[in-house]
C-alpha positions, 0 to 999 in steps of 0.5 A: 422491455427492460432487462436487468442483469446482476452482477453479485453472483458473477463478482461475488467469488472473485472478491471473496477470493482477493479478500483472502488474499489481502487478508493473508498478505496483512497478517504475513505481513504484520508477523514479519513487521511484529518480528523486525520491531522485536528485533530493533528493540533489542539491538536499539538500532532506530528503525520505524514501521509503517503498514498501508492497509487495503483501500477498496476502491471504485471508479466509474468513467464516462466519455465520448469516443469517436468511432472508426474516424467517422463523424459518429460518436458513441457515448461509453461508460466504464466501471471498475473497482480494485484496492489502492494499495493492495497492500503498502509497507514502510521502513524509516531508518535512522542514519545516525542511530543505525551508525552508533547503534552498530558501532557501539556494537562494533566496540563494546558489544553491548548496545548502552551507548545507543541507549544513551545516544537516544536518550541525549536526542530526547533531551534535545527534542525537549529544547525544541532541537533535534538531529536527524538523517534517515533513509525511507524505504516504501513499496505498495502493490495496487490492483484495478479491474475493468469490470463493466463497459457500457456501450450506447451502440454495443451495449454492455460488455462483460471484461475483466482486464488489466490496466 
């Protein structure tokens, strides 16, 4: 006799719950990225965004495991699943924009000398020279379940566990 066993109604709730969380996570984010970029822009200090969204991801593995020391092996199974990245930002700052930028402000108050610093790097960048030194800034937050472990001798076991 076979029996079958669903798992939907056992995962359902639980990915419904970390759906809304990377849901909220991505707007808070997006807000918070949408009011730094206004900010750059007014200020003309080069600063670039970058957002990593969600990867759902599954992974199964299959091995052999050896049992206790003794000559029995015992055939395991494994499935998972969980995002890569949960949730990822990047910040990429220009060095010497940021230092003329400030500087420009520093002297005159007035942010035109970057302007014109930005515009002499798009006249470069056309004859195929460019001068650049920045500093990159990234951070990302992953999550992985252990869902499912079948055991050819223990049968199939229910754990939900950190890795």
């Amino acid at each position: 006799m076979v029996i079958l066993r669903s798992f939907t109604n056992e995962f359902s709730d639980r990915i419904e719950a970390v759906a809304k969380l990377i849901s909220k996570s991505i707007t808070v984010l997006q807000d918070a990225i949408n009011y730094a970029q206004s900010a750059a822009k007014q200020t003309a200090i080069p600063v670039g965004f970058d957002i990593r969204y969600p990867k759902f991801t599954v992974v199964g593995k299959w091995y052999l495991e050896r049992l206790n020391n003794r000559n029995v092996l015992n055939t395991v199974g494994e499935i998972g699943f969980g995002f890569n990245p949960l949730i990822g930002a990047e910040v990429v700052i220009d060095i010497i924009g940021a230092a003329i930028a400030l500087g420009s402000y520093a002297t005159t108050g007035n942010p035109a000398a970057a302007r014109l610093i930005g515009k002499f790097r798009a006249g470069l960048e056309k004859l195929g020279a460019s001068v650049t030194f920045t500093a990159t800034f990234y951070g990302e937050l992953s999550i992985m379940v252990d869902a499912l472990k079948i055991d050819a001798i223990n049968g199939i076991d229910m754990q939900v566990k950190p890795p």
